[in-house]
TORLUMZA-801141 format. One record per residue (C-alpha): x, y, z. Coordinates in steps of 0.25 Angstrom, whole numbers, plus 2048, in hexadecimal, padded with zeros to 3 digits. Each point is the difference from the previous one (the first is absolute). Layout:
% residues N
XYZ;...
END
This chain:
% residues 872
893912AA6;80B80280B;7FF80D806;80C80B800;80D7FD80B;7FF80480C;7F0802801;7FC7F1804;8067F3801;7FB7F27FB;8037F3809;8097F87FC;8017F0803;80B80280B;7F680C806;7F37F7800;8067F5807;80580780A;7F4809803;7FA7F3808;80A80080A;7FC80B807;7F18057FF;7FE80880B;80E8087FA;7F78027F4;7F5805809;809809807;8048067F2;7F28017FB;7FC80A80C;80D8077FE;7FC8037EF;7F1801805;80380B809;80A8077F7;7F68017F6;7F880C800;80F809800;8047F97F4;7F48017F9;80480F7FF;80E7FE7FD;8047F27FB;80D7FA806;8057F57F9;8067F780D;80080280C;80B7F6806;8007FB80F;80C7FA807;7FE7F3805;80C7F5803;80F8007FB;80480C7F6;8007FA7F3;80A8027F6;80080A7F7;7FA7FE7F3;7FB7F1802;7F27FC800;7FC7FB80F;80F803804;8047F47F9;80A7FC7F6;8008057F3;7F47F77F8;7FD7F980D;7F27FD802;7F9809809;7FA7F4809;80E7F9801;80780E803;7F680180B;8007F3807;810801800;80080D807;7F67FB80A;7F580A7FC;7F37FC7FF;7F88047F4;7F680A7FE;7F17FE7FE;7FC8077F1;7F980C800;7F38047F9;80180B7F8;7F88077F4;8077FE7F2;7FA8087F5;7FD7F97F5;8048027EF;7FD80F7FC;80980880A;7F380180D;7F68037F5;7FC7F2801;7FA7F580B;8097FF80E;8027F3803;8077F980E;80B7F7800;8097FB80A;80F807802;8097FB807;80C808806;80F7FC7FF;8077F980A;80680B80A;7F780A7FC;7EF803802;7FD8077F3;7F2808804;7F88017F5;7F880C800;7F27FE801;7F680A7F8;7F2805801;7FA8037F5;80180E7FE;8117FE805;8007F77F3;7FA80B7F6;807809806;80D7F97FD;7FB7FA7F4;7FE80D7FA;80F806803;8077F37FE;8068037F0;7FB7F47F6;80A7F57FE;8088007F5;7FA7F67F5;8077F37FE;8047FB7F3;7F57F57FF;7F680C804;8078087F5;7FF7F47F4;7F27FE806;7FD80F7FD;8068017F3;7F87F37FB;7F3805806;7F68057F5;7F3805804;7F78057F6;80280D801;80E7FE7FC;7FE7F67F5;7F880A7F9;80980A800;80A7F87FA;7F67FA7F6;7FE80F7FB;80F8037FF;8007F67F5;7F48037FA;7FC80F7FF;7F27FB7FA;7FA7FC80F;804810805;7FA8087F3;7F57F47FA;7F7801810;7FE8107FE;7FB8007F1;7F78097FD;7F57F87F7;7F880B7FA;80A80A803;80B7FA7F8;7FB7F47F7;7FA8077F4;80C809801;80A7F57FE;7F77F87F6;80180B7F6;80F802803;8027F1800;7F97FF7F0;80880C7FE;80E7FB803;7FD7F37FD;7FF8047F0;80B809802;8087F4806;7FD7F67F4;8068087F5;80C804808;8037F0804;7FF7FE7F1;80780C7FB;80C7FE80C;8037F07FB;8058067F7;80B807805;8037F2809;8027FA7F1;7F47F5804;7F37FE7F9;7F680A804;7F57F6805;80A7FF80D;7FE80E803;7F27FF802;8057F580C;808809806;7F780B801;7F77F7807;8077F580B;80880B807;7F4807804;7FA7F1806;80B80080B;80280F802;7F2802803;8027F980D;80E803805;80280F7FA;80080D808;7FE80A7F7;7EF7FF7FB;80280A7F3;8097FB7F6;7FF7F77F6;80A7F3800;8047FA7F4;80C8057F5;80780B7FD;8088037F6;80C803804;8007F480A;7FB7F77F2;80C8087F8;80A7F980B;7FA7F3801;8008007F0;80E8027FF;8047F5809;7F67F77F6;8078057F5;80E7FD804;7FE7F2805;7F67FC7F2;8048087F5;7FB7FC7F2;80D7FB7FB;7FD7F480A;7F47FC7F8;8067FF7F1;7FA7F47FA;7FE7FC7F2;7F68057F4;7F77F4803;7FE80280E;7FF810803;7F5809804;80680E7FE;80C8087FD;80A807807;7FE80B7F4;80F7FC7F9;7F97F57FA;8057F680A;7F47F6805;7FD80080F;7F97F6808;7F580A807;7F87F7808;80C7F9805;806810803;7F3804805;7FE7F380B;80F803806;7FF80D802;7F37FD805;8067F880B;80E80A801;7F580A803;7F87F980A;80C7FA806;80880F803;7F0803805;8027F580A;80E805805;7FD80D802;7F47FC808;8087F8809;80A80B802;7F680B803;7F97F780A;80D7FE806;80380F801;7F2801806;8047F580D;80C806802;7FC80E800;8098087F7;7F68067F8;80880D805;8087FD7F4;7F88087F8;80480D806;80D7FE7F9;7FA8017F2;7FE80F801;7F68097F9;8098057F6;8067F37FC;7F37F97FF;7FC80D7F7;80B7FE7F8;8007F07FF;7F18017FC;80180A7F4;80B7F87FB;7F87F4800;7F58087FA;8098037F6;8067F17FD;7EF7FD801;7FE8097F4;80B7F97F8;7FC7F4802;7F18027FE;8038097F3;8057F77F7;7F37F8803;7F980C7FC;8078027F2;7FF7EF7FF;8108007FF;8077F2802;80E802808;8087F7808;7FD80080E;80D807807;8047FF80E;80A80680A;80880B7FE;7FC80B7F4;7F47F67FE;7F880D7FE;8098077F5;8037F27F7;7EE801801;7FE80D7FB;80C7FF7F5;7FA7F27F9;7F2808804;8038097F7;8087FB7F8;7F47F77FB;7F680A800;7FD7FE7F2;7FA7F3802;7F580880A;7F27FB7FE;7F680D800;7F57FB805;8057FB80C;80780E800;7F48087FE;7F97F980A;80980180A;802811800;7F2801800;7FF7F880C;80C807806;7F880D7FB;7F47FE806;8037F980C;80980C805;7F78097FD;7F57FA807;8097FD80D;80480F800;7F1803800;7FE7F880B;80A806808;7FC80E7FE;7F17FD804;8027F5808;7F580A80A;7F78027F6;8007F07FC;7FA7F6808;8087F57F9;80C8007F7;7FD7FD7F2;8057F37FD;8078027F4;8087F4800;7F17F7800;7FB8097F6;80E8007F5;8027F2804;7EF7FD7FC;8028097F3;80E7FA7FB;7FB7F1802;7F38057F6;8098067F6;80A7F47FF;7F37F57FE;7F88097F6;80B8047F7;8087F2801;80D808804;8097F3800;7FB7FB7F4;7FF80C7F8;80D80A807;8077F3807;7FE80980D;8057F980D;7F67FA808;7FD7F980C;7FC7F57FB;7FD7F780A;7FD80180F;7FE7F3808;7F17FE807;7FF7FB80E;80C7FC809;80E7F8800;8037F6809;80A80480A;80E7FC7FE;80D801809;80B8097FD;80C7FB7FA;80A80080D;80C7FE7F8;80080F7FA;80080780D;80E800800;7FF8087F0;7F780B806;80380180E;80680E7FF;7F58047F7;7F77FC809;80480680C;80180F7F9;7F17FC7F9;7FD7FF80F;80380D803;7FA8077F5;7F47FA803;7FE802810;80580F7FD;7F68047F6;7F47F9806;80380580F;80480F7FB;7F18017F7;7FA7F880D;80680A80B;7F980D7F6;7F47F8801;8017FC80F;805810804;7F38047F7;7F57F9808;8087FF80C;8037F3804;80C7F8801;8067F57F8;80E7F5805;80A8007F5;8047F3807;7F47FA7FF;7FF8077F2;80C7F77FD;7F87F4803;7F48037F9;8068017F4;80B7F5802;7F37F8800;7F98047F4;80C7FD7FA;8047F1803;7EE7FE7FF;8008077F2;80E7FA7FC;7FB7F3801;7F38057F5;80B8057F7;7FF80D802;80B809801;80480B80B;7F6808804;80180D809;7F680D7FF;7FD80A7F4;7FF80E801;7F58007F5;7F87F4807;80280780B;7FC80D7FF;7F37FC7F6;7FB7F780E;80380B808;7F980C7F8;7F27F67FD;7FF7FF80D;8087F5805;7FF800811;8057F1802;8067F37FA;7F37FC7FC;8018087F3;80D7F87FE;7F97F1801;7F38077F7;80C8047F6;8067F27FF;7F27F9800;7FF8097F2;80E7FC7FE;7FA7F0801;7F78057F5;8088057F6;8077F1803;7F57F8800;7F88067F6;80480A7FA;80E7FE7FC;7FD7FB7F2;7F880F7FC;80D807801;8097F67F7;7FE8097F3;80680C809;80F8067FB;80A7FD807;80480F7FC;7F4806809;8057F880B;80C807801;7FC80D7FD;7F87FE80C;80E7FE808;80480B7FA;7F880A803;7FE7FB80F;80E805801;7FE80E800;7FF80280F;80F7F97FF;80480A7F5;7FD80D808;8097FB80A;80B8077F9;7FC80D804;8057FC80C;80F8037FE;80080F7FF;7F680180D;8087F6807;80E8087FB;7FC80E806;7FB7F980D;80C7F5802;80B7FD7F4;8027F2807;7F37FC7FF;7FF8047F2;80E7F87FC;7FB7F5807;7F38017F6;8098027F4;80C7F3801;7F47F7805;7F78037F4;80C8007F7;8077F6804;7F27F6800;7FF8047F1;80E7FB7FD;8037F6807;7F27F8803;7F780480C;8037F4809;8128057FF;7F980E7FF;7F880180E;80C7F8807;80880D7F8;7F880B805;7FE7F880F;80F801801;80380E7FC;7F4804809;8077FA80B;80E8067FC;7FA80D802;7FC7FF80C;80E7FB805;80680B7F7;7F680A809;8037F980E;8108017FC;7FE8117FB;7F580380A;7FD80F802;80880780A;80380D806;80580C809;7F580580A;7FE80E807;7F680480A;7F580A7FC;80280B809;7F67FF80E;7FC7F27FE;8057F2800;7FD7FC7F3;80C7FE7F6;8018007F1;8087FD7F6;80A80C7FD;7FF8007F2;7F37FF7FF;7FB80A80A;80780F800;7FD80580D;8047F5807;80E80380C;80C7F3801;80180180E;80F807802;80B7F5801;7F77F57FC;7FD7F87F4;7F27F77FF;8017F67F5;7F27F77FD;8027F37F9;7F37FB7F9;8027F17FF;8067F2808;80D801800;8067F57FB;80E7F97FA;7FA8067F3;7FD80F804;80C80180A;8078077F7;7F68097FD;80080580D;80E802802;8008097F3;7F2807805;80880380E;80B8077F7;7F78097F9;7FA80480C;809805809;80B8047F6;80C7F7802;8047F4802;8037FB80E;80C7F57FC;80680C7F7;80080A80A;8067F780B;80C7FB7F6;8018107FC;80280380F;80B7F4803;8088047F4;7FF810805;8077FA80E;80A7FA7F9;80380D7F9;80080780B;8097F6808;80B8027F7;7FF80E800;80180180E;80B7F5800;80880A7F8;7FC80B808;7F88097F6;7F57FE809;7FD80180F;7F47FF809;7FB80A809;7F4801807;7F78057F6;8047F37F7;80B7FF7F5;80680D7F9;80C7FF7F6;80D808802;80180F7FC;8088037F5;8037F27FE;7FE7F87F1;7F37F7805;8037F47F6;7F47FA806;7F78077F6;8027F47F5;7F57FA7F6;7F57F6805;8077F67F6;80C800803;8067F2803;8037FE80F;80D7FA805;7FE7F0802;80D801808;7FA80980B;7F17F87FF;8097F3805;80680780C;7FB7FB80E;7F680A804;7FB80580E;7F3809804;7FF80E803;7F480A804;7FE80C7F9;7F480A7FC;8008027F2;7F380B7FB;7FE7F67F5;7F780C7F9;80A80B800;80B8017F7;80A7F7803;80F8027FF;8017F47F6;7FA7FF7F1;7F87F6801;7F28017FC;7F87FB80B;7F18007FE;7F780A80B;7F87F780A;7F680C801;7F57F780A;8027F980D;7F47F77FF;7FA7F67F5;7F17FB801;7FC7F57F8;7F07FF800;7FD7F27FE;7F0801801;8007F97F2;80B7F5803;7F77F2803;80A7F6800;8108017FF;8097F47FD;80D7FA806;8078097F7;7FA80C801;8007FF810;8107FF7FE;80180C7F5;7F980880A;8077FC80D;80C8047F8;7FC80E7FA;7FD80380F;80E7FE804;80680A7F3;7F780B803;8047FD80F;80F8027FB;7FF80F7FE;7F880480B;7F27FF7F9;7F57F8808;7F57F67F7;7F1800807;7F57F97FB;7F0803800;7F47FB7FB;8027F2801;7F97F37FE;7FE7FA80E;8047F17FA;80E8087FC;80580080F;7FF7F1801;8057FD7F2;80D809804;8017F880E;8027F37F9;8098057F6;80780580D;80080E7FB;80280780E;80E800808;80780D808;8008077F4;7F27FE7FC;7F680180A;7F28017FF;7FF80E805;8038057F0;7F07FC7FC;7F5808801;7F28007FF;7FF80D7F7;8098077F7;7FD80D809;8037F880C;80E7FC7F9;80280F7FE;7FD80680D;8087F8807;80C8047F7;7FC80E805;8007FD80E;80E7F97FF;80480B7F8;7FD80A80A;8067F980B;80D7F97FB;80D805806;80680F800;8097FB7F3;7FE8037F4;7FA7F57F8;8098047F5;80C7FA806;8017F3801;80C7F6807;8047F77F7;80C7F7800;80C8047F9;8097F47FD;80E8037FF;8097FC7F6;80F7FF805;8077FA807;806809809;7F8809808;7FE80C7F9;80480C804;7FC80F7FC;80980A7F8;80980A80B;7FA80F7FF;7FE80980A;7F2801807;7F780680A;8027F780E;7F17FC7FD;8037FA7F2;80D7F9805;7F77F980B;7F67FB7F6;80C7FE7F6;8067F680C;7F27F8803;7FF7FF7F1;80D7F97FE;7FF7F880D;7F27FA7FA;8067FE7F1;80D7F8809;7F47F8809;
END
């Protein structure tokens, strides 16, 4: 490793052989670095060169030509060369390594004397020479190197179970999650049944998605209390999609051939329908795992923070809503037509109820008494939840009872009750997802998504902020991007986390993933052995039990008159994304409610909340003047905050707010003042007025035909007239010989606190360079306060400052602005501010001369400077 320039030199060739022409040269410089050596161990010197022979030539190695060898150079000019020194050369690790000896040899004209160290000379140096910078082999080498520290670490990123699994707490926490594990596990195989039907697939699959998820989740999830597998509202979407893409008029087939009808007396082919929306299900499983697993790597799981409270408040009680019509008519056993899109939800409840005669009371009857009892059973549980060890299952217990019933009294047979039927025993091969329908439900998917990460990380943070730990909604993301593509290729549909599920692993006592695997090895059960049992079960029970876990969703409306007294956006927001879900579908619904959630916040930004300011008296604190009564304006000045960015959006906003706060309006007021001048200029070209010292005054006893209407049209012949300057004072807030209603200016300064302002654009940074120089027209000076440091730079670059503008108008403080104003104020010129020298352009041709009267000599004097300033 080459040591840094300038410390010590390698040999070359050239140098080696001419090192053996003269050793006793080399001898004679050895001495010479041998005795140096104890003053440059102290203080290192780089070279030290001695003259010998001709001058060489500036910049040449040995004093030769440019790329001329050293020994050739040197036998040309006559000079012998010099014997190589021996000097210590540290090795690789910057003198934290071995020292090793190498020959040097010096250049041709010049004896390089190395230094030679003692030990302690080279710690000493070694210890205040600064580290050389890494090369970009050492960096690669670096970045490469894995020890196995390192490898670990990154091993647990991807897989949470190696930082949780290693501190389990066997007797602590085992029997605890056994018990939840049974418990959520017999919760979770009814809901996998009762939720297939909402996905429009056989119910045997949902007792495949209530298990596989979990498989993958249990490795590679952060959160270790809630339970993977569907939810409803997730399963409502993904049904939707199957539903449009395999409706049953697809499947009409002939009298000989068909398995069921489509209750118009049509005949459907139901195992071919069921097999493709089978795969229409398990292939949107597989997309939306892949797009969740790609949000995960590239780290955008922020995107969840744009789906607000309130919108995911109001999406999920619309869903809720759209769940109950879906699952009612399977309550009151009522064929309709599968509609989709738009209004799908009103065309169901009209042909709902339009063929509510063709109810089948037994399926009704048993699913009220399901909805019955399970929702008073769930409210009991809530209300003692401290007195009860463990919830009641109520689901088990209704599910057990209703199964009974339907054997005993032969309820298909005998009331032609909708069953189960039949529920498939072990396991199906896995089978790829259909590639070619991506392109059909890749929208869908992408809002399916979504959904799914924002409920399962919103249920797992209450969970994660409850017993204090943290979970990575990125790696979230992967988690369950996992499960989906593993369980989509089971045929199992999308599966995310369930409040119920959830909250009955948390209250049994639940402390880890453990209870999840334990509730999917009683899921593996109920597939392997037990699936047949439940065949007798109605249909109607199942989803009375979706019905009635969708109570929690249901009491969200009381929501809106909370969320209207605290903030009226907030409830809007929860009003259009819960209405518009219901009418126009919850995949165009969310994307609805996402957009007018974001178009109030631009709508905030663009009409922030703004204000005039006054200080409270003996301290430096200022408020708002409409909020606080005994709050003081500073006299002569007006402090406006602005509460936002400003931006090409709000710009005007600000320049309305400006208006509003200091009374007038700076562009009006200075075009008020030019047509006063011309005004006055004619009247004092037809010698109705005159000046003296005190300013203007109109002839006694004179007609003053000055005093004309504001709107009176002026004369376009006079405008065109070549025009020269004139000084003048005018007290532009006394009454003015002219009638012309010109707007009082009753401030001289005008502080803008910008300790809200974060960014401004290109736009902004003009629009306020600009309102700088109107105010600056008629005498009223613009300050700023409070500002973001990154604004000063920001304006830099927009080339915001000039003479005009300097940065002497920005202060740290609001009260520093205003003490300064103070001090100016009180030390400004003998004149009285109200005047002001402004430039009075004249409209004639000619010079203009005054009107003949007799005068004091005083007044004539000033009469004649006038009239030789209006001819200049």
């Amino acid at each position: 490793m080459p040591l840094r320039r300038g410390r010590l030199a390698l040999p070359d060739a050239g140098e080696r052989a001419r090192a053996q022409v003269e050793p006793s040269a080399a001898a004679t410089a050895t001495a010479t670095a041998t005795a140096a050596g104890p003053r440059l161990s102290r203080r290192f010197r780089t070279r030290t060169a001695l003259r010998r022979g001709a001058e060489p030539r500036p910049g040449l190695r040995g004093g030769g030509r440019p790329g001329e060898p050293a020994a050739r150079a040197a036998g040309r000019q006559g000079v012998p060369a010099r014997a190589p020194l021996r000097a210590l050369r540290l090795r690789r690790g910057h003198g934290r390594g071995e020292r090793a000896e190498e020959p040097l040899a010096e250049l041709s004209h010049y004896v390089v004397a190395r230094p030679i160290y003692s030990e302690a000379g080279f710690q000493e140096e070694n210890e205040r020479r600064p580290p050389l910078p890494p090369t970009l082999r050492e960096r690669a080498q670096a970045a490469c190197r894995c020890s196995r520290k390192r490898a670990f670490q990154i091993t647990r990123s991807f897989l949470p179970i190696l930082e949780w699994l290693p501190n389990y707490r066997v007797k602590e926490w085992l029997i605890s999650d056994v018990i939840s594990g049974v418990s959520t596990g017999l919760v979770a195989t009814l809901q996998g049944l009762a939720y297939a039907l909402l996905v429009a697939v056989p119910v045997g699959y949902g007792l495949y998605s209530a298990f596989f998820p979990i498989l993958t989740y249990f490795f590679l999830g952060t959160s270790r209390h809630i339970s993977v597998g569907p939810f409803p509202v997730v399963s409502l979407m993904v049904g939707s999609v199957v539903l449009s893409m395999a409706p049953d008029d697809n499947f009409l087939i002939d009298g000989s051939n068909a398995t069921g009808t489509n209750g118009t007396g049509t005949l459907i082919d139901t195992e071919s329908r069921d097999a493709q929306r089978v795969l229409i299900a398990s292939t949107l499983t597989f997309l939306v795992g892949i797009l969740q697993v790609v949000f995960g790597v590239l780290q955008i799981g922020f995107i969840v923070r744009y789906l607000a409270d309130p919108l995911v408040g109001g999406f999920t009680t619309a869903a809720a809503f759209q769940v109950l019509v879906s699952q009612l008519k399977i309550v009151l056993n009522v064929s309709t037509k599968n509609y989709n899109g738009v209004l799908s939800i009103i065309y169901t409840l009209i042909e709902t109820f339009e063929k509510i005669g063709t109810t089948n009371i037994a399926d009704l009857i048993a699913g009220l008494l399901t909805i019955f009892v399970c929702m008073v059973v769930k409210e009991i549980n809530d209300r003692f939840k401290h007195k009860i060890p463990i919830p009641i299952p109520i689901e088990v217990i209704v599910t057990i009872v209703a199964t009974g019933i339907s054997y005993a009294a032969d309820l298909e047979k005998k009331y032609n009750a909708g069953i189960v039927k039949s529920i498939p025993r072990g396991f199906l091969p896995p089978e790829p997802p259909d590639v070619s329908l991506f392109s059909q439900m890749i929208a869908a998917s992408f809002s399916i998504a979504i959904v799914a990460y924002a409920i399962a990380v919103s249920v797992g943070k209450v969970y994660a902020t409850k017993y204090d730990y943290a979970i990575d909604g990125n790696q979230e993301f992967i988690a369950f991007g996992f499960s989906n593509i593993f369980s989509g290729a089971f045929s199992c549909f999308v599966a995310t986390t369930a409040l119920s599920r959830t909250a009955v692993q948390e209250s049994t006592g639940g402390k880890t993933q453990v209870a999840g695997i334990i509730s999917a090895g009683i899921v593996l059960i109920s597939i392997v052995a037990l699936g047949k049992l439940l065949e007798p079960l109605q249909k109607s029970v199942l989803a009375a039990v979706v019905i009635a876990n969708l109570k929690g969703m249901f009491m969200q409306v009381f929501d809106v008159p909370r969320l209207w007294r605290q903030n009226k956006v907030d409830a809007m927001i929860w009003v259009f994304t819960c209405v518009a879900s219901i009418i126009l579908g919850l995949d165009l619904g969310l994307l609805a409610g996402l957009l007018f959630g974001l178009l109030t916040v631009v709508l905030r930004v663009q009409f922030p909340s703004w204000g005039g300011f006054g200080n409270i008296p003996g301290t430096d604190i200022y408020k708002k003047v409409k909020d606080y009564k005994n709050v003081i304006e500073p006299e002569g000045v007006k402090i406006l905050k602005f509460s936002s960015p400003i931006f090409y959006a709000n710009i005007d906003g600000l320049k309305s707010s400006l208006k509003s706060t200091v009374g007038f309006d700076a562009v009006k007021v200075y075009n008020k003042r030019l047509k006063a001048l011309r005004k006055i200029q004619k009247l004092i070209k037809k010698g109705k007025l005159k000046a003296t010292k005190n300013g203007i005054i109109s002839e006694p006893g004179i007609n003053n035909e000055a005093f004309e209407t504001d709107e009176e049209p002026e004369d376009n012949e006079d405008l065109q007239v070549p025009t020269k300057e004139v000084e003048i004072q005018v007290d532009w807030n006394s009454e003015l010989p002219v009638k012309v209603n010109i707007p009082k200016v009753p401030i001289h300064s005008l502080i803008l606190d910008f300790g809200a302002v974060t960014f401004l654009d290109i736009v902004a940074v003009r629009s306020i360079k600009t309102i700088i120089r109107e105010f600056e027209r008629i005498d009223v000076r613009v300050y700023f306060a409070s500002y973001q440091d990154n604004l000063i730079s920001q304006l830099e670059r927009s080339a915001f400052f000039d003479d005009i503008v300097r940065k002497d108008i920005f202060f740290l403080t609001v009260h520093d602005a205003v003490l300064y104003i103070r001090n100016r104020m009180t030390y400004s010129d003998s004149q009285d501010p109200i005047f002001e020298k402004i430039s009075l352009m004249q409209e004639s041709k000619e010079p203009t001369e005054f009107t003949e009267t007799s005068c004091p000599d005083d007044e004539l004097d000033v009469q004649e400077e006038a009239m030789r300033r209006l001819a200049s």
